[in-house]
GUPAMAR-23113 format. One line per 3 residues: number of its first residue (from 1); their letters; for each residue x, y, z of N, C-alpha, C, O. Coordinates in steps of 0.1 Angstrom, whole numbers. Example, Ala and Ser with C-alpha at 12.3 -4.5 7.8 and 13.67 -1.06 7.14 Angstrom:
GUPAMAR-23113
1> AS> 132/-57/78/123/-45/78/132/-33/78/142/-33/85 | 128/-22/71/137/-11/71/129/0/79/134/11/80 $
//
This chain:
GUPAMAR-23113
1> XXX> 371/-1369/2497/378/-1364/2509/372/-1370/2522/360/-1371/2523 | 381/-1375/2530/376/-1380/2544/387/-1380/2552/398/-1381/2548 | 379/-1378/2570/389/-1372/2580/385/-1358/2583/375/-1352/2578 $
4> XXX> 390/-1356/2590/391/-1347/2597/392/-1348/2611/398/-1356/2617 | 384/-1335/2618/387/-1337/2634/371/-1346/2638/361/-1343/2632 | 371/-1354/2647/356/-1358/2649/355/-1358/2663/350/-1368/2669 $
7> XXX> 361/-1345/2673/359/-1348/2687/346/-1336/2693/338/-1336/2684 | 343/-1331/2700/334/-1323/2702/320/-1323/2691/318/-1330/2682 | 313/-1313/2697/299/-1312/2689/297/-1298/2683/301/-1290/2691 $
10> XXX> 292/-1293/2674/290/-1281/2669/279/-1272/2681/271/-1277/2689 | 281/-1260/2678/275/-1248/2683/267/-1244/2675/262/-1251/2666 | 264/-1232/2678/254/-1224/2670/258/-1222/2661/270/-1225/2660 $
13> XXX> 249/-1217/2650/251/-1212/2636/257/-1200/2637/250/-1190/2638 | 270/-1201/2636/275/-1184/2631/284/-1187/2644/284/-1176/2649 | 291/-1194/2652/297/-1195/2662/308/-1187/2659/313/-1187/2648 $
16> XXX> 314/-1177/2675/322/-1166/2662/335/-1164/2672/345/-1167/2666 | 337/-1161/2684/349/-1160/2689/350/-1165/2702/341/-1169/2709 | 366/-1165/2706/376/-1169/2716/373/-1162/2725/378/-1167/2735 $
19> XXX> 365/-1150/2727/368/-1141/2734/381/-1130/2731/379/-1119/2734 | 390/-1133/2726/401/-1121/2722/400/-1124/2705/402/-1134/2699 | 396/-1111/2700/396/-1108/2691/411/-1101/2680/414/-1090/2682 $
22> XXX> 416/-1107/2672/426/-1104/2662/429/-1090/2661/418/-1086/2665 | 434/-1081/2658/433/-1066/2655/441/-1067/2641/451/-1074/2638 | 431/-1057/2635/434/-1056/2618/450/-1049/2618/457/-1047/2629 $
25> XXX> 453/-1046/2608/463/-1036/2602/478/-1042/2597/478/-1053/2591 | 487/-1037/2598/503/-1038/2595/504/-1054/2603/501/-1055/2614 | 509/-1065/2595/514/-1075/2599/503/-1084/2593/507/-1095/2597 $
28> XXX> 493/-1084/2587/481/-1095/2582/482/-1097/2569/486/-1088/2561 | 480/-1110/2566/484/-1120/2552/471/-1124/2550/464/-1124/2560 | 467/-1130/2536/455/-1138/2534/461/-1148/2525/466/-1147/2514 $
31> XXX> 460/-1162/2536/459/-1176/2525/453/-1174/2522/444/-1166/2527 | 454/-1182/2509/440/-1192/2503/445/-1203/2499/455/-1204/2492 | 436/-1214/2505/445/-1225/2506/436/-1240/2498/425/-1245/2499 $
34> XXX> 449/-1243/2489/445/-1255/2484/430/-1253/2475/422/-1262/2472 | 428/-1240/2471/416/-1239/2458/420/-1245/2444/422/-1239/2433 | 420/-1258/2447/426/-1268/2435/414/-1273/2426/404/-1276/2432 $
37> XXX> 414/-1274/2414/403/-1280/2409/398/-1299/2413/388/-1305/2410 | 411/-1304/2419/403/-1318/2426/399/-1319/2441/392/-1328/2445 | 405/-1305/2449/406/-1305/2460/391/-1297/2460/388/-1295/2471 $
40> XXX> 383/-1294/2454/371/-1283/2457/359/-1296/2448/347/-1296/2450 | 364/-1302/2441/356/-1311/2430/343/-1314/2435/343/-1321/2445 | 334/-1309/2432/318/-1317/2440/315/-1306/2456/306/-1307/2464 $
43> XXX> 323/-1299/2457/319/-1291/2469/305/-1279/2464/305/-1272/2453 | 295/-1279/2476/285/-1274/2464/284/-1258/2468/278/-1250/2461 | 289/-1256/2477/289/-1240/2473/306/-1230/2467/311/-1219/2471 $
46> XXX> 308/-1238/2460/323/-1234/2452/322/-1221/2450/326/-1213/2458 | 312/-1214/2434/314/-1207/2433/312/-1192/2439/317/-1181/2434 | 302/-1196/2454/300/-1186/2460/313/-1182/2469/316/-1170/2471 $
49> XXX> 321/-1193/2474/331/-1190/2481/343/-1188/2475/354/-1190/2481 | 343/-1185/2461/351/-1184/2451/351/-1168/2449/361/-1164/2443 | 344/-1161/2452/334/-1147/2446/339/-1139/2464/342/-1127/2465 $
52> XXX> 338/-1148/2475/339/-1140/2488/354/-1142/2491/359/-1132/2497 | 364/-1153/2486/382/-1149/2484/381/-1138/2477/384/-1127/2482 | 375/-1139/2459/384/-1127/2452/377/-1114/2464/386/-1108/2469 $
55> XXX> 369/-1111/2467/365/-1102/2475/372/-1097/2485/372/-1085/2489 | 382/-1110/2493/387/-1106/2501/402/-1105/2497/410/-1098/2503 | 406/-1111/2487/418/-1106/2478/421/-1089/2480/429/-1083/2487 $
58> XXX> 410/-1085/2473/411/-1074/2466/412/-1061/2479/420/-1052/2480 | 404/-1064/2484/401/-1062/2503/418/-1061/2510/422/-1051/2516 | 425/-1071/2507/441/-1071/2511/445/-1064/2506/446/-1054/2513 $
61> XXX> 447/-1063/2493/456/-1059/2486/455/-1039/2483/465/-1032/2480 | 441/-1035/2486/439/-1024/2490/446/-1022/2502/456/-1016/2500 | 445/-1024/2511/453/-1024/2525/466/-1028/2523/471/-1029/2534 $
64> XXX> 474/-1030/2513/492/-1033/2516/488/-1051/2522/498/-1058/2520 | 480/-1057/2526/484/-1070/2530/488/-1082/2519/484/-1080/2508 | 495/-1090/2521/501/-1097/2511/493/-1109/2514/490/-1115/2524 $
67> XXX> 489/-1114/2496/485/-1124/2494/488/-1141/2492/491/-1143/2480 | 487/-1147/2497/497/-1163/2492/486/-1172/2491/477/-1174/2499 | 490/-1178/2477/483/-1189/2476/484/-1202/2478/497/-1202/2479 $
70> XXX> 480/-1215/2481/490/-1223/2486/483/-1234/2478/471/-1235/2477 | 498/-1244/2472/489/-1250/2467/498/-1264/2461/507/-1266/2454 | 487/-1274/2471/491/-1290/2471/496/-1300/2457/489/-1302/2447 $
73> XXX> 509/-1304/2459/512/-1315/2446/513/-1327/2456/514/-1328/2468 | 514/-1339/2444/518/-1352/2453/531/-1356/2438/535/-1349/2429 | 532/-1368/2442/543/-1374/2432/532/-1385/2421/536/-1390/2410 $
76> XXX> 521/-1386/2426/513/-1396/2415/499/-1392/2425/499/-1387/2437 | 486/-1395/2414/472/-1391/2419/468/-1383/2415/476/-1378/2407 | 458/-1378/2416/451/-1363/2412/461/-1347/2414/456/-1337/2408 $
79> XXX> 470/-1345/2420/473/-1334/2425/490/-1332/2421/497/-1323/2426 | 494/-1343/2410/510/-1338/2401/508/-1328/2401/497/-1323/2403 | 523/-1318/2400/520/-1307/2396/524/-1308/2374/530/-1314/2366 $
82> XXX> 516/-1297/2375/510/-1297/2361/497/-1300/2355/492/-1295/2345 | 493/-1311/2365/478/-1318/2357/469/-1311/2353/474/-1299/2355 | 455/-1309/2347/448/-1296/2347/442/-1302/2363/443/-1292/2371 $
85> XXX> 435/-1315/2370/437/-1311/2386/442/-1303/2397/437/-1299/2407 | 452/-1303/2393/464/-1298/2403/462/-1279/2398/470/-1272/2404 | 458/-1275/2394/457/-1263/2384/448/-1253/2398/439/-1258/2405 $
88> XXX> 452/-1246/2399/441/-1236/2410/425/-1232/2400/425/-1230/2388 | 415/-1233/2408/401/-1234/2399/398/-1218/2395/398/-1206/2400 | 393/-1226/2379/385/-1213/2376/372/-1202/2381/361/-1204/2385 $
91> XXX> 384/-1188/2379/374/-1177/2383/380/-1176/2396/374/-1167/2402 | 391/-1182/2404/404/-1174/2413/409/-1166/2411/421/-1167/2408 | 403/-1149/2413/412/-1142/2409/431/-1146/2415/434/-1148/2426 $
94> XXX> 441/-1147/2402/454/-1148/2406/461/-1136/2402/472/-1137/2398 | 452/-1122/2401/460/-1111/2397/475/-1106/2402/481/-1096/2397 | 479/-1114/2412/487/-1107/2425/488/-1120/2436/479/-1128/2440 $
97> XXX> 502/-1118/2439/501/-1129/2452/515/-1138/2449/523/-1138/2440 | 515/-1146/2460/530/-1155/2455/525/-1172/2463/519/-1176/2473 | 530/-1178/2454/524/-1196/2455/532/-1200/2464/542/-1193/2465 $
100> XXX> 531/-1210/2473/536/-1219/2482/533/-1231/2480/521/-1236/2481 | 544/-1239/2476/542/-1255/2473/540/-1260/2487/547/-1257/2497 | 525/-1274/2486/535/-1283/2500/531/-1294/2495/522/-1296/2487 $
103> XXX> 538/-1306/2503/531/-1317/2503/526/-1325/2513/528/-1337/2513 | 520/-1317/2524/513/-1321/2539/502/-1316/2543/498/-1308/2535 | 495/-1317/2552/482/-1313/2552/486/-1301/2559/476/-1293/2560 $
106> XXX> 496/-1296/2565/504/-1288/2578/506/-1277/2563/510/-1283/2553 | 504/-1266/2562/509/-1258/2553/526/-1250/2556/533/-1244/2547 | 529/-1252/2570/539/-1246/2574/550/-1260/2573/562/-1257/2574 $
109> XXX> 548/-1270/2572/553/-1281/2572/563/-1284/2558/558/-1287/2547 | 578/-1282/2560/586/-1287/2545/580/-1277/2532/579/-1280/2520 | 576/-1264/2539/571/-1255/2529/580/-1243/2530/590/-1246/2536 $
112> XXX> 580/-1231/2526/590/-1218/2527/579/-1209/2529/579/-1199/2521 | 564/-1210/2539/558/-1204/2541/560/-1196/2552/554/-1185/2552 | 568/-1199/2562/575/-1194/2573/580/-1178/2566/577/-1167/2568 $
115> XXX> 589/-1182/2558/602/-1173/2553/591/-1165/2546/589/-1156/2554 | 585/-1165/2540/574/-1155/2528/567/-1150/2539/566/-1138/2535 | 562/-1150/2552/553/-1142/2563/565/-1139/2571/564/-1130/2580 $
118> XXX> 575/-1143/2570/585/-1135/2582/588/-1124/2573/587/-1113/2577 | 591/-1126/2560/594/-1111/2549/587/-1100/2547/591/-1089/2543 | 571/-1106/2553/564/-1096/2554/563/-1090/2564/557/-1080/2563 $
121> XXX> 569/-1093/2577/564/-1093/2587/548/-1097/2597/541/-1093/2605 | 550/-1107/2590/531/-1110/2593/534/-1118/2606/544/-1125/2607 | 521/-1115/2618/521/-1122/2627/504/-1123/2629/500/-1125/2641 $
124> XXX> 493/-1121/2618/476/-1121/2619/479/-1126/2601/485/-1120/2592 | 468/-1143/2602/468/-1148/2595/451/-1150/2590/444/-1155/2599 | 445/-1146/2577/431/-1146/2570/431/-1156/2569/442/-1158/2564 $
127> XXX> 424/-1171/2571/424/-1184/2565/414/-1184/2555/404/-1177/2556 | 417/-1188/2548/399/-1191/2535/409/-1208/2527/419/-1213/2529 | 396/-1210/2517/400/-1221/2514/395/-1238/2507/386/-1240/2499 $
130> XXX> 403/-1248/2513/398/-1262/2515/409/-1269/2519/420/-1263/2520 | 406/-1282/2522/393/-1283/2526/389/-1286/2540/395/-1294/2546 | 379/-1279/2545/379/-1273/2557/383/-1283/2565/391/-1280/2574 $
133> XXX> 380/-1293/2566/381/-1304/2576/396/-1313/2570/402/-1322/2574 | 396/-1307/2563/415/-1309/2560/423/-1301/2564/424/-1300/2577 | 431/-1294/2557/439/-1285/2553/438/-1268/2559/448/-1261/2563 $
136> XXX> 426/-1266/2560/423/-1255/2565/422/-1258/2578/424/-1247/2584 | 420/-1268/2585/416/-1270/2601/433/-1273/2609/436/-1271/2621 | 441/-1281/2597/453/-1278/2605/461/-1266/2604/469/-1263/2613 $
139> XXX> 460/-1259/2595/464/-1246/2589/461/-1235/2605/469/-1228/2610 | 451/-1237/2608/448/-1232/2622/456/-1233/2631/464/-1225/2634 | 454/-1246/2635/462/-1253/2643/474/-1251/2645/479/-1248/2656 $
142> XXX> 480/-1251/2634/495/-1249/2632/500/-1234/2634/511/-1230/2638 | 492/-1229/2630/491/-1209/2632/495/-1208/2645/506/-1205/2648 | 484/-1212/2652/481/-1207/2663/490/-1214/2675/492/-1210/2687 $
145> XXX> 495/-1225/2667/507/-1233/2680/523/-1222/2678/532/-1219/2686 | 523/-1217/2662/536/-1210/2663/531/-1196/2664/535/-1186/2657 | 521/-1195/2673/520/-1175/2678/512/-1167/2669/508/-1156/2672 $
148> XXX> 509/-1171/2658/503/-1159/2646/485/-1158/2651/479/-1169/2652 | 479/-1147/2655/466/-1146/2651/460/-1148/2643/463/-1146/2631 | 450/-1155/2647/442/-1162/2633/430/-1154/2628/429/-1145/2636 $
151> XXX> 420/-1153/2619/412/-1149/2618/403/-1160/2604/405/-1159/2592 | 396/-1167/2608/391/-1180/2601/377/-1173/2595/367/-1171/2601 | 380/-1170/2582/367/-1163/2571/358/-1177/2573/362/-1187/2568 $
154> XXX> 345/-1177/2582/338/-1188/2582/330/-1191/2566/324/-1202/2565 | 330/-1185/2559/322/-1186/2547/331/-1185/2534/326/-1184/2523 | 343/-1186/2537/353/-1185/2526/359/-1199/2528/368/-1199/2520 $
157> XXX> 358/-1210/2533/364/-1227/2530/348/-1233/2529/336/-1230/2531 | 357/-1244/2524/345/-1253/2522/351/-1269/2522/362/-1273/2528 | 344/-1276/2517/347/-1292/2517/337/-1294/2509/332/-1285/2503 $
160> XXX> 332/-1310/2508/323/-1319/2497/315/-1327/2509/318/-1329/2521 | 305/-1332/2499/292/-1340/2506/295/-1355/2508/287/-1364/2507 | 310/-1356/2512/311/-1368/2512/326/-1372/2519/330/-1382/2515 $
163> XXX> 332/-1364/2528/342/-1360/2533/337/-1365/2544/348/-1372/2547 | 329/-1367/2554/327/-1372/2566/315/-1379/2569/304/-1374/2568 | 318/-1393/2575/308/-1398/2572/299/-1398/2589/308/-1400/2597 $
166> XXX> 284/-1398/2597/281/-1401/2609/282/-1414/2613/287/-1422/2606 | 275/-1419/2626/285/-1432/2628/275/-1442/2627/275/-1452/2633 | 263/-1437/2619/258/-1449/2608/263/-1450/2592/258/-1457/2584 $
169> XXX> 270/-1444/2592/278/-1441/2577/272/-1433/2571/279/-1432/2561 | 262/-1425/2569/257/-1413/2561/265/-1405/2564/270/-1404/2575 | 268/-1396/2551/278/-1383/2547/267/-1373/2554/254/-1372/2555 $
172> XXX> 279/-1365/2560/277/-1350/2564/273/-1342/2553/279/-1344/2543 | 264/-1333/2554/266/-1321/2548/273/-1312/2546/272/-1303/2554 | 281/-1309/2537/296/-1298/2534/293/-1290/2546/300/-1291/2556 $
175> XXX> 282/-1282/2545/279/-1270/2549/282/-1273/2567/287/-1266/2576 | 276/-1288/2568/275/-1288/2583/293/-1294/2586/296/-1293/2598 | 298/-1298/2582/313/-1304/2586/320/-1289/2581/333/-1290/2579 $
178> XXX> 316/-1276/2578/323/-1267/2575/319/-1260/2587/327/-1258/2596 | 309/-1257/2587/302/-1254/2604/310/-1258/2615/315/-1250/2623 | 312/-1271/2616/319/-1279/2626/330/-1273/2628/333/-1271/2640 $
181> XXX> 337/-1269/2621/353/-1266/2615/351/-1251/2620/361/-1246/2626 | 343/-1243/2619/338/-1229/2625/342/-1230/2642/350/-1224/2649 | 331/-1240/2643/337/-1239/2657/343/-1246/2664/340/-1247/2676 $
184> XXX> 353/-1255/2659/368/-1256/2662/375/-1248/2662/383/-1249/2671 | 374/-1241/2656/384/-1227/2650/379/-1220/2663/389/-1216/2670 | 368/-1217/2668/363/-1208/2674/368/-1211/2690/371/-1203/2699 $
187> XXX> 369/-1224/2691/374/-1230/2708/390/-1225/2710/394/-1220/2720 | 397/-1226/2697/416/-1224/2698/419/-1215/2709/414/-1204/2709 | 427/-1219/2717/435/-1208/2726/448/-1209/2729/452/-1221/2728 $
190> XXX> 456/-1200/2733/468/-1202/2739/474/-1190/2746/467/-1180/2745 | 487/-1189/2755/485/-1177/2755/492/-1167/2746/501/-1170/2739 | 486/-1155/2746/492/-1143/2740/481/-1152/2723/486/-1147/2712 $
193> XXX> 472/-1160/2721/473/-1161/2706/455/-1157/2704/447/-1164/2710 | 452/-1146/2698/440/-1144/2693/440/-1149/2679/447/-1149/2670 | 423/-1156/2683/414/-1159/2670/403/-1158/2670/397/-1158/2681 $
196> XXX> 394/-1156/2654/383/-1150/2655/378/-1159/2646/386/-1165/2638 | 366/-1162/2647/356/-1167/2630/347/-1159/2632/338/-1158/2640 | 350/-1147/2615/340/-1144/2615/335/-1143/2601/343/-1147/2592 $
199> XXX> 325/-1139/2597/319/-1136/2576/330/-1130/2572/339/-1125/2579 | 329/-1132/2559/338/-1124/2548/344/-1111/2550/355/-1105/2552 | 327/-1105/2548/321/-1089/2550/332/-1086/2564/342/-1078/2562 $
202> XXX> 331/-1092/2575/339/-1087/2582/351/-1086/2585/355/-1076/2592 | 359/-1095/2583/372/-1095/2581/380/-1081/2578/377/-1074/2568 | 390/-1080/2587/393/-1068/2585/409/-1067/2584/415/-1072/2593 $
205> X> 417/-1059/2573/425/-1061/2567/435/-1045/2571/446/-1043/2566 $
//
């Protein structure tokens, strides 16, 4: 994986809000996005962020919030649909939830993800995921340009050790280009649009 956003500089550790904070309740969805077995391949804290989704699955789904999974094909490469790559990774809980094909890094883009959150009425969006400095960072973006509150589980995406490189060419640390992506998430504004990055544990549903 390589790309992402490379403009600004990271914050503190745990960098956490906009100043306007999301409010829980009636109208909140949880992606989870792109937990593909080639899309997560080599990322090294998988199974911990695999353990803080089902957590927050389960977390929705006690509360009435509706779950979607979302989840990338191409027409040739690692991510056909069918392949065992393209397969969402083991130990996802998929007890519940409904899938969203796409084939863009934009999840709202040529997808019927629109129509699946207008049915619910959702206008406050859980991000979790990969890969952060992909998929998950436009997934923001794109939220928050069409009005939905965001709320970016900082410890629920991830990326790999080799996704971005500094500008002597050494790879980033997952952890630190996931960081980065924290507080990106954390700068977003517009008006009337709240967003938040905060832990798992706190996300509120």
């Amino acid at each position: 994986m390589v790309g992402g956003p490379h403009h600004g500089s990271p914050e503190r550790e745990g960098a956490a809000h906009t100043g306007v904070v999301a409010s829980p309740g009636a109208g909140t969805a949880l992606l989870i996005i792109d937990m593909q077995v080639a899309v997560v391949r080599g990322s090294p804290d998988l199974g911990a962020v695999v353990e803080r989704i089902n957590q927050l699955q389960r977390r929705a789904r006690a509360a009435g919030a509706p779950v979607v999974y979302i989840q990338h094909h191409d027409a040739e490469g690692e991510l056909v649909r069918g392949e065992p790559d393209w397969e969402l990774v083991a130990g996802l809980d998929r007890s519940a939830g409904t899938v969203v094909a796409k084939t863009y890094l934009d999840r709202f883009a040529g997808t019927e993800l629109l129509a699946v959150l207008a049915a619910h009425g959702t206008t406050r969006l859980v991000l979790t995921g990969a890969a952060s400095n992909y998929c998950v960072y436009t997934t923001a973006l794109s939220a928050v340009a069409r009005g939905f509150a965001v709320t970016l589980a900082r410890d629920a995406h991830l990326t790999d050790d080799t996704s971005v490189a500094d500008a002597s060419g050494a790879a980033l640390p997952a952890a630190a280009v996931s960081q980065f992506i924290n507080d990106e998430v954390a700068r977003l504004d517009g008006p009337g649009r709240l967003v938040e990055v905060v832990p798992a544990t706190e996300v509120r549903f």
